[in-house]
C-alpha atoms as a printed R data frame, in Angstrom:
   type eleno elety resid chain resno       x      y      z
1  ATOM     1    CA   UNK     A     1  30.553  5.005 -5.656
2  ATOM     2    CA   UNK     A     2  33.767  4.483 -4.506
3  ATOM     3    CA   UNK     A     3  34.788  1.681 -1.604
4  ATOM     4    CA   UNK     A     4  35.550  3.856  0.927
5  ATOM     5    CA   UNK     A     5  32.000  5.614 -0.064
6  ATOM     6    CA   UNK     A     6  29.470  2.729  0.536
7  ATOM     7    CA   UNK     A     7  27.863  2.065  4.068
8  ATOM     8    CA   UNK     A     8  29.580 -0.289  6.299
9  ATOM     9    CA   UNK     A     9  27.831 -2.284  8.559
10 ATOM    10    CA   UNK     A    10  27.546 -0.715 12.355
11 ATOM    11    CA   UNK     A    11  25.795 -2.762 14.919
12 ATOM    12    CA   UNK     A    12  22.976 -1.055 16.577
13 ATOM    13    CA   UNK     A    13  23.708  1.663 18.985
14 ATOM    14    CA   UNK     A    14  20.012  2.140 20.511
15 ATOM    15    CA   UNK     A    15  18.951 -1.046 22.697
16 ATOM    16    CA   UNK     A    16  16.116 -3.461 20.600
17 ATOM    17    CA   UNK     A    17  13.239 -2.534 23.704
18 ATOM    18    CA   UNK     A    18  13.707  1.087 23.363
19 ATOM    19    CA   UNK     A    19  13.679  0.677 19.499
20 ATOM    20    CA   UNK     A    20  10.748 -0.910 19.422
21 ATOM    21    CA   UNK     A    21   9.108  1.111 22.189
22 ATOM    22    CA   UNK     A    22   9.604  4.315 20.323
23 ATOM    23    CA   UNK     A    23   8.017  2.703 17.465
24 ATOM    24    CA   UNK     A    24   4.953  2.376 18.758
25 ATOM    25    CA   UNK     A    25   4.821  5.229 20.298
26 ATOM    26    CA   UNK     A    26   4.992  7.063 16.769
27 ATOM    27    CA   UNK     A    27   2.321  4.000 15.267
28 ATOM    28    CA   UNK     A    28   0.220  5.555 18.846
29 ATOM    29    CA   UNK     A    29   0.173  8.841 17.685
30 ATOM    30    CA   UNK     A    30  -0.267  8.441 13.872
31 ATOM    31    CA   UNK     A    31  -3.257  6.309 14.688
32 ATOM    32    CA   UNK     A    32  -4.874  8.962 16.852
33 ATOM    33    CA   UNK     A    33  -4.276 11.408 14.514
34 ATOM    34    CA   UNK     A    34  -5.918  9.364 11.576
35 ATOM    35    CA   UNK     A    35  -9.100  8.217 13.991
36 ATOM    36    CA   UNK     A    36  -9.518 11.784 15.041
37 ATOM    37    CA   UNK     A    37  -9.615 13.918 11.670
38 ATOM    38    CA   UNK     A    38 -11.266 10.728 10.321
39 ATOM    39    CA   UNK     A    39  -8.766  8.967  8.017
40 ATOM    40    CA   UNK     A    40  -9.423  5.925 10.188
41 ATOM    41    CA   UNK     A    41  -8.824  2.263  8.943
42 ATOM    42    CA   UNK     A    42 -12.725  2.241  8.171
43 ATOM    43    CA   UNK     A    43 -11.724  3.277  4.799
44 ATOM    44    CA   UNK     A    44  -9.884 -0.389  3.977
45 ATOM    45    CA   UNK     A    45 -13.007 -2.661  5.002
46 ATOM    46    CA   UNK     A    46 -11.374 -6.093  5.898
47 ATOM    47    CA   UNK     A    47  -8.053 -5.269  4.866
48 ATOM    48    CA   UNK     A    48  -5.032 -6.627  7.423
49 ATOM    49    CA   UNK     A    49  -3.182 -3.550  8.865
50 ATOM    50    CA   UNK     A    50  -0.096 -4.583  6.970
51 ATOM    51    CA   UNK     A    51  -1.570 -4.079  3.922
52 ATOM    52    CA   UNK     A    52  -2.832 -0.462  4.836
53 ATOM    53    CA   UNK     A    53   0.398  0.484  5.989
54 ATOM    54    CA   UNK     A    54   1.996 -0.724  2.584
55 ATOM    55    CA   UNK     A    55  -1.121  1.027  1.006
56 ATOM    56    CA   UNK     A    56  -0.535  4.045  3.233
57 ATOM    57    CA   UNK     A    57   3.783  4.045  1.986
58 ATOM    58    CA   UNK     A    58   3.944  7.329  0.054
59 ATOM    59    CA   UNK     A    59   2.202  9.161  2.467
60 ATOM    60    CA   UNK     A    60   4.212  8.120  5.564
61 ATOM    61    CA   UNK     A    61   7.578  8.736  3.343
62 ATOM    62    CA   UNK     A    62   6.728 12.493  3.525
């Protein structure tokens, strides 16, 4: 990769409440959507819900 290929840094364009608004809006919604068809957090007994999210990576990448 040339120089004038790699990523340069940009300052964020979208304001940090928005950001983190939208967010958890989407972490809303996914969480509905696991409770209802019953993929609920139930399956991880006692586990933090940092560690099912970094269980749960390969799925939310698709």
């Amino acid at each position: 990769m040339s120089v004038a290929d790699q990523p340069r840094y940009a300052p964020n364009t979208v304001g940090e409440e928005e950001f983190v608004q939208a967010v958890s809006d989407m972490a809303r919604e996914v969480w509905d959507f696991h409770n209802r068809w019953g993929f609920g957090s139930g399956h991880f007994k006692d586990a933090t819900p940092a560690s099912i999210i970094d269980r749960r990576k390969a799925i939310l990448a698709e």
